[in-house]
N, C-alpha and C positions, 0 to 999 in steps of 0.2 A: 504494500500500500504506500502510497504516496501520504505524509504525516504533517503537518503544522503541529509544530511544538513552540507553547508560550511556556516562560520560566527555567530553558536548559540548563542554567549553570547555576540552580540551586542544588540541595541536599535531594532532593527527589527526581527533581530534572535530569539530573546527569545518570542518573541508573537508567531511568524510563529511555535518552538517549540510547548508552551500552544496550537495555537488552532487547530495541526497539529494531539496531542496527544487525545485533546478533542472528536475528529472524529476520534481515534480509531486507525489512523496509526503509522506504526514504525517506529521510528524515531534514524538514527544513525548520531551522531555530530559529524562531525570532527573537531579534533581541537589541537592547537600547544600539549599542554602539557594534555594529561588525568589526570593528580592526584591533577589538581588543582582544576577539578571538583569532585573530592572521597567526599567533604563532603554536595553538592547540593544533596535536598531530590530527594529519587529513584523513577524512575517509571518502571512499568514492561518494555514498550515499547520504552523505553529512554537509549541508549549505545552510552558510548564517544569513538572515537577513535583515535590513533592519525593520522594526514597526510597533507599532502602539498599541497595546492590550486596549486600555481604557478609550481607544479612538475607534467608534464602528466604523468611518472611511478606512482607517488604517489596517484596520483587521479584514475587512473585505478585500483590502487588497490583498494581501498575503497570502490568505487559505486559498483564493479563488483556484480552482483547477484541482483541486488538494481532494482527497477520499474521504479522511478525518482529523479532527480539530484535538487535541490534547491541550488542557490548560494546567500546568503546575507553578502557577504566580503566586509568589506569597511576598509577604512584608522586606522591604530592601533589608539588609544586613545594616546600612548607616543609619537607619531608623527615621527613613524621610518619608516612605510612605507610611497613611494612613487610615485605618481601619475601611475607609468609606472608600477606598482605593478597593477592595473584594469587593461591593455593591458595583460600582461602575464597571469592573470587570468584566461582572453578571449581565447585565445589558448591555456593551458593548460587545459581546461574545452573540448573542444572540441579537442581537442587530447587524453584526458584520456577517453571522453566519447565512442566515436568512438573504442576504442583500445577494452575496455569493453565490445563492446554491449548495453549500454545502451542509450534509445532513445528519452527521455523526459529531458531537464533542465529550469528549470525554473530561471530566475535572476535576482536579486530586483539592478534594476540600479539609474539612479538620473534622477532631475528633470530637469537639466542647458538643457539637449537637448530638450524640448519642444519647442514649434513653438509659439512665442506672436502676431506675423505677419507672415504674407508668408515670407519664407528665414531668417527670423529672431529668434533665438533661444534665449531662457531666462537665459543664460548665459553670452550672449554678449550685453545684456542691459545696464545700466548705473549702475542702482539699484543693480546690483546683486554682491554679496559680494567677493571681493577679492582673500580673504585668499582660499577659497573653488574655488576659478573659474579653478587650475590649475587639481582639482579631478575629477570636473562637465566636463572640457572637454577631460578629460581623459575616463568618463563613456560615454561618447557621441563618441568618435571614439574606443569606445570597441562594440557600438552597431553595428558602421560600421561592424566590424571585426567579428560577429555574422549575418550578413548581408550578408556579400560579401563571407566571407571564410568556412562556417558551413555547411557539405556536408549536402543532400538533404535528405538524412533518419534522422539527427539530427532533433527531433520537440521541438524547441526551442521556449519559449516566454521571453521577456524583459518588466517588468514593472516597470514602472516609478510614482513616489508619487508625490500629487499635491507639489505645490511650498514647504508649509509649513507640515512636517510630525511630530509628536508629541505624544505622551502617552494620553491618553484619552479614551472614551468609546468604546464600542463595540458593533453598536447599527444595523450593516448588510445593512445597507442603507447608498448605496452614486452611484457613476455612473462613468460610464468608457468612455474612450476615446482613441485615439489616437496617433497621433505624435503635436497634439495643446495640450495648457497646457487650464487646466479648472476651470476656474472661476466660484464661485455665484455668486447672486445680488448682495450682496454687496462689490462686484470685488477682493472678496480672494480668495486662491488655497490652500488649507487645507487639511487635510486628519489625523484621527487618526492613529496610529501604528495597531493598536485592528483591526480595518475595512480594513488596509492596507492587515493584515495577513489573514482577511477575504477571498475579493476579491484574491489575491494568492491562497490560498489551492479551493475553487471555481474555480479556473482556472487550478489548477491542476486534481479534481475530475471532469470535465467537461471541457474538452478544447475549447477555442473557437476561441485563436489567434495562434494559430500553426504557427511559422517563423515571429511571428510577435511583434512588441511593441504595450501595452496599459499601458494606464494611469491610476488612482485611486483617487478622488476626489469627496467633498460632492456637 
């Protein structure tokens, strides 16, 4: 498949890249600045280009021609953007897509929206960290906004990584879920990046939640 990838040179991006390319597809990165990537080794099927997430002109340009839409944009590392930066994502993404023609996006959202109880989300727990709460429910009323606003030919999925997501193996085993968050026995919600990017391109080469949120945990 021919790929649009927003966010490649995050913690997520860069797997969803490797094991996007390991399977043969092609892969075009959008991203602020191309020449900061000139000196990343080439691959034949790896082209940076540059463009705007949050600009529907921008974003139509890019995917146009493109099979599917991958989004892994999250918050800059120098802490410039902000939370309202996921909202405009959300509409931009489905305004660019739509204008395009293009009918598949897939979007690595977070975990704060998962369900720990009925009506209770893991974001609005006690435990759950601060600093990130105002992003987590920024990702959570962007699913709304892929929910409620995303016409009917858009086949959208949103997945969300267990509680704790992290650099680690790639070993193709672990289990999907829902809008509950999923624990082991021994009551953690984990998930490597490797199997994260796993489960993704599996859901890209084989749809299974069309219009839908799943989750990714061992």
């Amino acid at each position: 498949m021919h790929i649009v990838l927003f966010g490649s040179s995050g913690m997520i991006g860069q797997r969803i890249v490797a094991e996007a390319l390991t399977r043969g597809h092609q892969v075009t990165a959008v991203v602020r600045n191309p020449a900061k990537h000139s000196g990343i080794a080439a691959h034949s099927n790896l082209t940076y280009v540059q463009g705007n997430i949050i600009d529907p002109a921008s974003v139509a340009q890019v995917v146009a021609g493109h099979d599917a839409v991958i989004s892994a944009v999250g918050p800059a590392r120098d802490g410039s953007d902000q939370p309202a930066m996921i909202l405009h994502t959300a509409h931009a993404l489905i305004q660019g897509l739509s204008k395009a023609g293009v009918k598949r996006l897939l979007i690595v959202g977070g975990a704060g929206s998962l369900e720990v109880a009925p009506g209770l989300h893991l974001l609005d727990t006690p435990e759950f960290p601060a600093v990130v709460k105002p992003f987590a429910a920024a990702h959570r009323d962007a699913l709304e906004v892929y929910r409620k606003e995303a016409p009917a030919n858009l086949e959208w999925t949103y997945l969300s990584p267990a509680g704790v997501i992290a650099p680690g193996e790639r070993t193709g085993q672990f289990r999907l879920g829902t809008d509950q968050l999923l624990i082991d026995e021994q009551g953690r919600s984990h998930i490597s990046v490797e199997d994260f990017a796993v489960a993704l391109l599996n859901e890209l080469e084989q749809p299974q939640a069309i219009r839908q949120r799943i989750t990714v945990a061992y």
